[in-house]
VOPAGU-2260 file (C-alpha; in pm, 1 decimal, decimal comma):
REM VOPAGU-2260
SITE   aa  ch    i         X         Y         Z
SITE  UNK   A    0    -249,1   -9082,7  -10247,5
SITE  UNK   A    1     -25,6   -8759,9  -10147,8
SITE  UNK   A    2    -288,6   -8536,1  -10287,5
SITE  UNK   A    3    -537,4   -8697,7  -10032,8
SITE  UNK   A    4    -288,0   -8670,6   -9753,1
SITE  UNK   A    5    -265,4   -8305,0   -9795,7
SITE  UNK   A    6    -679,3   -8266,9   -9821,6
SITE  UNK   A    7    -686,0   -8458,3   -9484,0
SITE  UNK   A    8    -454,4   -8259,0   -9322,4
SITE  UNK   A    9    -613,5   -7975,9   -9473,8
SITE  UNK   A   10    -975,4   -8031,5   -9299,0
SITE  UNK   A   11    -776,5   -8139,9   -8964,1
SITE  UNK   A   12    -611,7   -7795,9   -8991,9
SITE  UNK   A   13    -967,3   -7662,2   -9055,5
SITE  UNK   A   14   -1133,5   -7802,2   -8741,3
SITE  UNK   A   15    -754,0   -7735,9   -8564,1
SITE  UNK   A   16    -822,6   -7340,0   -8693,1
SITE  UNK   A   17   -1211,9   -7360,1   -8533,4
SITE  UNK   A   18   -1118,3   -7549,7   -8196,3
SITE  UNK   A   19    -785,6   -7489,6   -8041,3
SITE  UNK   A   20    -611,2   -7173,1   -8265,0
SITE  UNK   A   21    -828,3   -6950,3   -8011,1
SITE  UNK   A   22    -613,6   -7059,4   -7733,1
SITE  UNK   A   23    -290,7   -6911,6   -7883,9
SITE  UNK   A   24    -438,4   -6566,0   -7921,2
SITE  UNK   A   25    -248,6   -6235,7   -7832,2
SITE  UNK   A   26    -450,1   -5936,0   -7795,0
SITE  UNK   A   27    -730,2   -6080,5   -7939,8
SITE  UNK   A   28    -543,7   -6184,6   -8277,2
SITE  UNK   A   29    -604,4   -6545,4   -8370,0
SITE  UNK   A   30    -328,8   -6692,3   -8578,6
SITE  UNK   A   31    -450,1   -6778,2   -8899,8
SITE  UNK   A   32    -290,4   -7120,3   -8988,3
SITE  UNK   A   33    -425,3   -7202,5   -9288,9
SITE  UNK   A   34    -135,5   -6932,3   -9412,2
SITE  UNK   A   35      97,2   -7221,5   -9308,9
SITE  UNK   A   36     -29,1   -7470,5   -9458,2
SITE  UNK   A   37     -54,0   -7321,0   -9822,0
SITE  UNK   A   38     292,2   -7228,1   -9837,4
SITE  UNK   A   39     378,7   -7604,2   -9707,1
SITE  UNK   A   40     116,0   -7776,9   -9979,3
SITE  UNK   A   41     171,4   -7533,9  -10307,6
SITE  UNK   A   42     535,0   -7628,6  -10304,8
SITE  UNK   A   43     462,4   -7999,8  -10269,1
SITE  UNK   A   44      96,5   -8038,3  -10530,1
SITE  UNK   A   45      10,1   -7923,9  -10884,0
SITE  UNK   A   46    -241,7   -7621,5  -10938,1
SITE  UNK   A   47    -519,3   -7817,5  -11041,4
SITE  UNK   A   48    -589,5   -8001,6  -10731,2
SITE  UNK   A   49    -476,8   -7696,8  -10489,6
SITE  UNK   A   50    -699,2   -7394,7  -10594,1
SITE  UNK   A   51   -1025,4   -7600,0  -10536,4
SITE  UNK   A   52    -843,3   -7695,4  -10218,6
SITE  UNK   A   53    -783,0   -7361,3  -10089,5
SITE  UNK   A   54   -1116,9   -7267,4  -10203,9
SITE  UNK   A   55   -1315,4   -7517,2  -10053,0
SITE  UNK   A   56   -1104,3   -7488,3   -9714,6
SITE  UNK   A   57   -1124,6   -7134,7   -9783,8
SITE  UNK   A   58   -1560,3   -7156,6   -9757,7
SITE  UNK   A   59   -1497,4   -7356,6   -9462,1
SITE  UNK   A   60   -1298,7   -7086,9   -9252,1
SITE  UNK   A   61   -1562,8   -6846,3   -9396,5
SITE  UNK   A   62   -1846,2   -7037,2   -9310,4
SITE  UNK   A   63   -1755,3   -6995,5   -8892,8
SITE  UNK   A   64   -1679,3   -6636,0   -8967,2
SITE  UNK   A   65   -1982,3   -6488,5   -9156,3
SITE  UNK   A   66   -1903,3   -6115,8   -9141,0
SITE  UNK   A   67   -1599,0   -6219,9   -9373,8
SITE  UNK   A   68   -1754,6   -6470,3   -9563,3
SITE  UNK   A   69   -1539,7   -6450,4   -9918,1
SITE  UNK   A   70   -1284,7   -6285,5   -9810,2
SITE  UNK   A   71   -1050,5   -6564,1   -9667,3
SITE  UNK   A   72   -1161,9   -6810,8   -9971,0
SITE  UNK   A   73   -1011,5   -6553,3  -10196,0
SITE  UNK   A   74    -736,1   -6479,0   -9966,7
SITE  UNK   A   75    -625,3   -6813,1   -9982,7
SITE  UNK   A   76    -687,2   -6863,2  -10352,4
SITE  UNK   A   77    -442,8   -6587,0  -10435,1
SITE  UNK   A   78    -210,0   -6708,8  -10150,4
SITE  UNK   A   79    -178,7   -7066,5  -10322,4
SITE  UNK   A   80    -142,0   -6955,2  -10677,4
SITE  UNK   A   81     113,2   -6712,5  -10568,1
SITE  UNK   A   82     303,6   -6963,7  -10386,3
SITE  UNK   A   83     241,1   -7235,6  -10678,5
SITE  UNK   A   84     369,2   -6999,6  -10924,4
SITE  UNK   A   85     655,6   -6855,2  -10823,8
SITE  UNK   A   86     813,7   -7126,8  -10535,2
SITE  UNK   A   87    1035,7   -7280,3  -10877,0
SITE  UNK   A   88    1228,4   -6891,3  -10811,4
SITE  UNK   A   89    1296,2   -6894,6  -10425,0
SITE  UNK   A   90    1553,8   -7089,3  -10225,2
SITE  UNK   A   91    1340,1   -7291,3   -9993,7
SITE  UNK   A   92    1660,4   -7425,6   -9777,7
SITE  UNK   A   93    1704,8   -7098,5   -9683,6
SITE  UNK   A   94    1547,3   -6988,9   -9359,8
SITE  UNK   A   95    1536,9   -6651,4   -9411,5
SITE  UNK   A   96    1400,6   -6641,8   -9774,4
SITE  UNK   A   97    1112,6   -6836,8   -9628,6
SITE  UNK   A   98    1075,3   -6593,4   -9328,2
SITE  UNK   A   99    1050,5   -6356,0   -9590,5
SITE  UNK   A  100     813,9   -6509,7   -9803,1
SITE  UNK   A  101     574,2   -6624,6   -9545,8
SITE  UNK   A  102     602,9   -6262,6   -9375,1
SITE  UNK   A  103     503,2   -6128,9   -9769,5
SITE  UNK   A  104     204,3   -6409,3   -9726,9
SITE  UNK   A  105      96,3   -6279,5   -9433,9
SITE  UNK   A  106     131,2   -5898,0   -9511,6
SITE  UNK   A  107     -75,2   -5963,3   -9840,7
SITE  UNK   A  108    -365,0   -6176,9   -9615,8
SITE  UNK   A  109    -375,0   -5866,4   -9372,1
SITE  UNK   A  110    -379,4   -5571,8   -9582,7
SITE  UNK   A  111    -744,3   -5762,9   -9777,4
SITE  UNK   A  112    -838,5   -5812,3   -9424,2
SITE  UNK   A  113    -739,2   -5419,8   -9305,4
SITE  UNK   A  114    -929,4   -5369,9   -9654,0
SITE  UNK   A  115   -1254,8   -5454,8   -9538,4
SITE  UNK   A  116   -1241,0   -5344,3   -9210,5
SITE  UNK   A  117   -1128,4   -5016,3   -9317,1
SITE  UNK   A  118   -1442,1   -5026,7   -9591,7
SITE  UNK   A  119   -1693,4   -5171,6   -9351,3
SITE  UNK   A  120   -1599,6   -4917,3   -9093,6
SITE  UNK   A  121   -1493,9   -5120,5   -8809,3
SITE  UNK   A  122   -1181,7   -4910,7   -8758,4
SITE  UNK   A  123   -1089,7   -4900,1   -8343,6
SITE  UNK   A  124    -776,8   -4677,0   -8217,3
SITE  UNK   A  125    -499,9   -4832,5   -8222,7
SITE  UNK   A  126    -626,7   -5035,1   -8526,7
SITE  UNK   A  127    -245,3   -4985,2   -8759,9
SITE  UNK   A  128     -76,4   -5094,2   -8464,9
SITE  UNK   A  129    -259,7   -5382,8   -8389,2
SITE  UNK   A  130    -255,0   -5489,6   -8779,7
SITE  UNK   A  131     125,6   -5502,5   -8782,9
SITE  UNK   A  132     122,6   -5687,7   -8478,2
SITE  UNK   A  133    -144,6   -5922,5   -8643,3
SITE  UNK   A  134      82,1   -5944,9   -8933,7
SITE  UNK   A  135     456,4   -6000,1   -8748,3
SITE  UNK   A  136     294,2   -6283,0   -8504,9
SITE  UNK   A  137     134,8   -6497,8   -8785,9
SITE  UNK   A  138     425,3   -6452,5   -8956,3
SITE  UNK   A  139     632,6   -6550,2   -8650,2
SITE  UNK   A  140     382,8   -6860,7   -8601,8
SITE  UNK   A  141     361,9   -6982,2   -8907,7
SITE  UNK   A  142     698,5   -6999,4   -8964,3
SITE  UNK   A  143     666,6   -7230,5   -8668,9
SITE  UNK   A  144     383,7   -7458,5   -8846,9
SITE  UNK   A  145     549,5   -7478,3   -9207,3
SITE  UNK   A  146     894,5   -7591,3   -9018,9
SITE  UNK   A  147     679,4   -7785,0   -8852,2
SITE  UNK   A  148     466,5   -7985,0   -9141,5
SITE  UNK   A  149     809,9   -7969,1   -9313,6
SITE  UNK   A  150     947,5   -8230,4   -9031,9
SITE  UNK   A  151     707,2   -8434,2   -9028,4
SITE  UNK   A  152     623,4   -8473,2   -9388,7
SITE  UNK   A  153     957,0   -8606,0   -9384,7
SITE  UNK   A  154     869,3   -8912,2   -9082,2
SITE  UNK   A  155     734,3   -9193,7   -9257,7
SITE  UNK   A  156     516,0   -9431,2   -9040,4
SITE  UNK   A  157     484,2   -9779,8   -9166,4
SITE  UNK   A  158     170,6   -9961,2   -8958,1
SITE  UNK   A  159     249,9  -10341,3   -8984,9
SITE  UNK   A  160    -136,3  -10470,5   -8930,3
C-alpha cells in the first residue's frame, strides 16, 4: 500500500512537472522536481520497486522533452540508487546535511545535462553562469519540496465513509 502511495504521487508530480513547474521559472530555468521527490521516496522504499519507478517516471519527463529523451530517465536512475544506497550513512535530521546532499543531487543532474548541451552544441554566452544558477535554485527549491513531502507524509487522513 505505501509503495503505491509513492507511485501515485509520483505520476501527480509528473503531470505537476508538465503543467504548473513552468510557472515558477527564473530566467528560463524550470525547476526540476522530480529531484525532490527521489531523495524523499529512496529513503522511505526498497530498490526493487524504486529504479523501475524512477525509470518509468524518468520516460515520462523524457517523453514531453524529446531533444533529451534518455537523459533524465538515467539521471534519475543514478539519482535513486545513489540516494538508496548510501541514505543508511547521512544524518537526515540534519538540515544542512540534506541541503548538502540535495545540492550534490542537483549538481550531479546538471553537469549530465551541461554534458549534452555542451556535446550537442547548444552552448549560449553566459551558459556556466546560468548552469550554476540552474543548479543553486533547484537546489534551493527542492529543499522546499522534500521538507515539504516530509510534512505531510507525516499527516495521516482517516476518511470515515
Amino acid at each position: 500500500m505505501r509503495t503505491a502511495k509513492y507511485a501515485i504521487l509520483g505520476v501527480l508530480i509528473l503531470y505537476f512537472q508538465l503543467i504548473i513547474a513552468h510557472h515558477f521559472a527564473l530566467y528560463s530555468i524550470i525547476p526540476i522536481f522530480f529531484i525532490a521527490y527521489f531523495a524523499f521516496i529512496s529513503i522511505r522504499i526498497n530498490a526493487k520497486f524504486l529504479l523501475p519507478l524512477a525509470f518509468i517516471l524518468g520516460l515520462g519527463l523524457d517523453i514531453m522533452y524529446p531533444p533529451l529523451l534518455g537523459i533524465n530517465t538515467i539521471s534519475f536512475v543514478i539519482i535513486s540508487f545513489l540516494v538508496n544506497k548510501f541514505h543508511m550513512n547521512v544524518n537526515k535530521q540534519r538540515f544542512i546535511i540534506v541541503s548538502v546532499s540535495i545540492l550534490f543531487l542537483n549538481f550531479f543532474h546538471y553537469s549530465i545535462l551541461m554534458i549534452y548541451h555542451v556535446m550537442a552544441s547548444q552552448v549560449i554566452d553566459g551558459f556556466v553562469r546560468l548552469y550554476f544558477f540552474s543548479i543553486l535554485y533547484n537546489t534551493l527549491i527542492s529543499i522546499i519540496v522534500v521538507y515539504v513531502l516530509t510534512l505531510s507524509d507525516k499527516i495521516k487522513i482517516n476518511l470515515n465513509v
